[in-house]
C-alpha positions as CSV (number, residue, x, y, z in Angstrom):
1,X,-27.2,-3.3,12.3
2,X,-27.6,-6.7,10.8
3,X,-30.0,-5.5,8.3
4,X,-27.7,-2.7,6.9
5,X,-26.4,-3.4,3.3
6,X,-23.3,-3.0,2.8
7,X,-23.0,-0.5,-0.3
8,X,-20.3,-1.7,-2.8
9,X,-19.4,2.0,-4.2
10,X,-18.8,2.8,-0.1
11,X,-14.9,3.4,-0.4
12,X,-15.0,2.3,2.8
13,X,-16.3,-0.9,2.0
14,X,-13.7,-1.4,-0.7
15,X,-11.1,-0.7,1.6
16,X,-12.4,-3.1,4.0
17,X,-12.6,-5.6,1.7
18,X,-9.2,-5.0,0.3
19,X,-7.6,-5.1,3.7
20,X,-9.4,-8.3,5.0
21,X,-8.5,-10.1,1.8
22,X,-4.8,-9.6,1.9
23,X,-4.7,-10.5,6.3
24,X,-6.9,-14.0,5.3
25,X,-4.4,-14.8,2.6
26,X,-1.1,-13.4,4.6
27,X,0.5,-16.7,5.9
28,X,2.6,-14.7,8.4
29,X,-0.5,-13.3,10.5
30,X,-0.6,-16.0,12.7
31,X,2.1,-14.8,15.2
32,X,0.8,-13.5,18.1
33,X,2.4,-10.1,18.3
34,X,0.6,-9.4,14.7
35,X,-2.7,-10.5,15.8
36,X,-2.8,-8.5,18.3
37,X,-1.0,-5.2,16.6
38,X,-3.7,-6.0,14.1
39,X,-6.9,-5.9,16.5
40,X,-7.8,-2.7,17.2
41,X,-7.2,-1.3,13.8
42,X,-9.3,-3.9,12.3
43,X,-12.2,-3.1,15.0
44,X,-11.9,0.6,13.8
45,X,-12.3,-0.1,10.3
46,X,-15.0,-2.7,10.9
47,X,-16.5,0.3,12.8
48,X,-16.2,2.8,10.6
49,X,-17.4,1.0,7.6
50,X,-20.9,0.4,9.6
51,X,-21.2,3.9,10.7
52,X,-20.4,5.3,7.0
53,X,-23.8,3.3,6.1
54,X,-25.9,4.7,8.8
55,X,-28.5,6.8,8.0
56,X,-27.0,9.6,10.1
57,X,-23.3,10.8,8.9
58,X,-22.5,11.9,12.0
59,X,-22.5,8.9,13.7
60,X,-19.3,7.7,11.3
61,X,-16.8,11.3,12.1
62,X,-15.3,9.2,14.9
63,X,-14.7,5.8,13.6
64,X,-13.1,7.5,10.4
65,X,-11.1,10.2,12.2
66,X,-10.0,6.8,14.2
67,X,-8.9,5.0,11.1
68,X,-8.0,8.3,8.7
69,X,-4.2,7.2,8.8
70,X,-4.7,3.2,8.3
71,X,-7.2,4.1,5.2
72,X,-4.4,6.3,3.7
73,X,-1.9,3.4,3.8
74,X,-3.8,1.1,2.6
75,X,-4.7,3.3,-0.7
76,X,-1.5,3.9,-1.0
77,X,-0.6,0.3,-1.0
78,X,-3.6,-0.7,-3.3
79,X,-2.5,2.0,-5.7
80,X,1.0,1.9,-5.4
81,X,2.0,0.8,-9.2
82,X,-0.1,4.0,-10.4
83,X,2.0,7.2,-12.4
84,X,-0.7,9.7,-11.1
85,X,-0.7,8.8,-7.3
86,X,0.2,11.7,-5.8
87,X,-0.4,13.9,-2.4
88,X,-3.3,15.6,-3.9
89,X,-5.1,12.3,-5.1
90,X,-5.0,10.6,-1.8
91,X,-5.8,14.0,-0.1
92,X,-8.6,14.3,-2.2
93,X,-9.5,10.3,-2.1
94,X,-9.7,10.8,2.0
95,X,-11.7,14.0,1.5
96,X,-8.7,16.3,3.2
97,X,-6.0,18.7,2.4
98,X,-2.4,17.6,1.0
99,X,-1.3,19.7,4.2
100,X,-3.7,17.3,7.0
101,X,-2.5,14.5,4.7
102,X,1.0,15.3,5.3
103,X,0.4,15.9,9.1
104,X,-2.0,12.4,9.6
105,X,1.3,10.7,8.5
106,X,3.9,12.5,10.2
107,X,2.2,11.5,13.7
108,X,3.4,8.2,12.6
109,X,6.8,8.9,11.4
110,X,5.9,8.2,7.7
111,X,7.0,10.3,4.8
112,X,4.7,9.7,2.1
113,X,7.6,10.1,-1.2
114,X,9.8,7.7,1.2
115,X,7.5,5.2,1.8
116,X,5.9,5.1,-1.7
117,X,9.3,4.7,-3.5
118,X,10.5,2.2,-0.5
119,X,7.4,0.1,-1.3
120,X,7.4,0.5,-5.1
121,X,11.7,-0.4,-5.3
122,X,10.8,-3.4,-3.2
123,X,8.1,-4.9,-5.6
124,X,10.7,-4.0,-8.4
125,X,13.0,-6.3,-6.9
126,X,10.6,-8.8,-6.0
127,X,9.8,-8.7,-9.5
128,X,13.5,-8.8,-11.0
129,X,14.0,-11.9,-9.2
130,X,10.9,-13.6,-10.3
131,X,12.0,-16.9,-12.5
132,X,12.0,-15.9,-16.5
133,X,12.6,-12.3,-15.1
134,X,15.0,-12.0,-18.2
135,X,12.1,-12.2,-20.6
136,X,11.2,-8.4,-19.0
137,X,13.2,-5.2,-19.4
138,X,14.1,-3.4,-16.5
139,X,13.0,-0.3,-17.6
140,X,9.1,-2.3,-18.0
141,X,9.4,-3.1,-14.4
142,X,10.0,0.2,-13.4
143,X,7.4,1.3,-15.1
144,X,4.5,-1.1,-13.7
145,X,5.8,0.3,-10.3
146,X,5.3,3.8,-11.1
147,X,8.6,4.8,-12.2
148,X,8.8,6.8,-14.6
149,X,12.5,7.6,-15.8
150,X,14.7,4.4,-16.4
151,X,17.7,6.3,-15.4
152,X,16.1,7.8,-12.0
153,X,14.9,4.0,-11.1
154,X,18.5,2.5,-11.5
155,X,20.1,5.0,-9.5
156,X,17.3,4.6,-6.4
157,X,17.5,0.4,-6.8
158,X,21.7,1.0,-6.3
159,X,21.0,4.2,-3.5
160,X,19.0,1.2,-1.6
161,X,19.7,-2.0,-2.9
162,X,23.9,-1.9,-2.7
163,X,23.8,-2.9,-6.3
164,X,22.2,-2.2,-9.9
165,X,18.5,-3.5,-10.8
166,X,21.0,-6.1,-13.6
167,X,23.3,-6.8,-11.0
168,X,20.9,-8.3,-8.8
169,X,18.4,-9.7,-11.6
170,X,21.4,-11.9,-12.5
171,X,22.4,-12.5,-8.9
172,X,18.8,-14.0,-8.2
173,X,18.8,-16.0,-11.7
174,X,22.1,-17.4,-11.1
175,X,20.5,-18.9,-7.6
176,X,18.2,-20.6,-9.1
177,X,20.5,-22.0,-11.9
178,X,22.0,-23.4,-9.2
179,X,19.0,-24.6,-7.3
């Protein structure tokens, strides 16, 4: 096994890479309980991206059956701010049908349009906050998150948030006037 290249183009790989880069560079890792939630799933990956470069396919059904649900989320997450990710793309990205897709995630209790628009309103107002947010309409950072009607964006941010996407931009820039 120590001989085997690692292929770059293996989605797999990419994945792997992806996923180990962000838990290196998460300061919040550290505590125990998320080591060890993190163990297995990381062992799984690690195993499936070796068995996907084997010379015989069948060696890698487990491993990636093992791991199908935790390589969904995280190409959701590293294509969250995308217009065109959709069911059918990340079906189709995992080599599966929108309907397995659908049923991979609901053994989990995750609903793919709530967790994507969760996700993407969170990194709006992690955005909004930001110092010199002012300088960027809201509207513009709806749209890097995939949002694509102003009006639809401001009415999910208050729906979630308790508030506008303006209210709460100049909440956060008023803290740090005062900082």
């Amino acid at each position: 096994m120590t001989a085997v290249r690692l292929n770059p183009g293996n989605p797999v790989a990419e994945l792997a890479a992806t996923y180990f880069g962000r838990l290196a560079s998460n300061q919040t890792i550290s505590r125990v309980a998320s080591v060890d939630a993190l163990g297995q799933p990381s062992i799984e990956l690690v195993r499936a991206l070796i068995a996907t470069q084997l010379s015989d396919p069948r060696l890698a059904n487990e491993p990636l059956r093992v791991t199908l649900e935790f390589r969904i989320m995280e190409y959701v997450r590293a294509h969250l701010a995308e217009h065109d990710l959709t069911a059918a793309r990340i079906a189709y990205n995992h080599n599966i049908s929108v309907r397995q897709l659908y049923a991979v995630l609901a053994r989990s209790g995750v609903a793919l349009g709530d967790w994507v628009r969760a996700h993407r309103l969170e990194e709006c107002r992690k955005d909004l906050a930001k110092p010199g947010a002012r300088s960027v309409t809201i509207a513009a950072v709806a749209h890097r998150w995939g949002f694509a009607d102003a009006t639809h964006f401001s009415r999910v941010f208050r729906e979630a948030y308790g508030m506008s996407p303006r209210q709460w931009r100049e909440l956060k820039q008023s803290e740090q006037h005062l900082r």
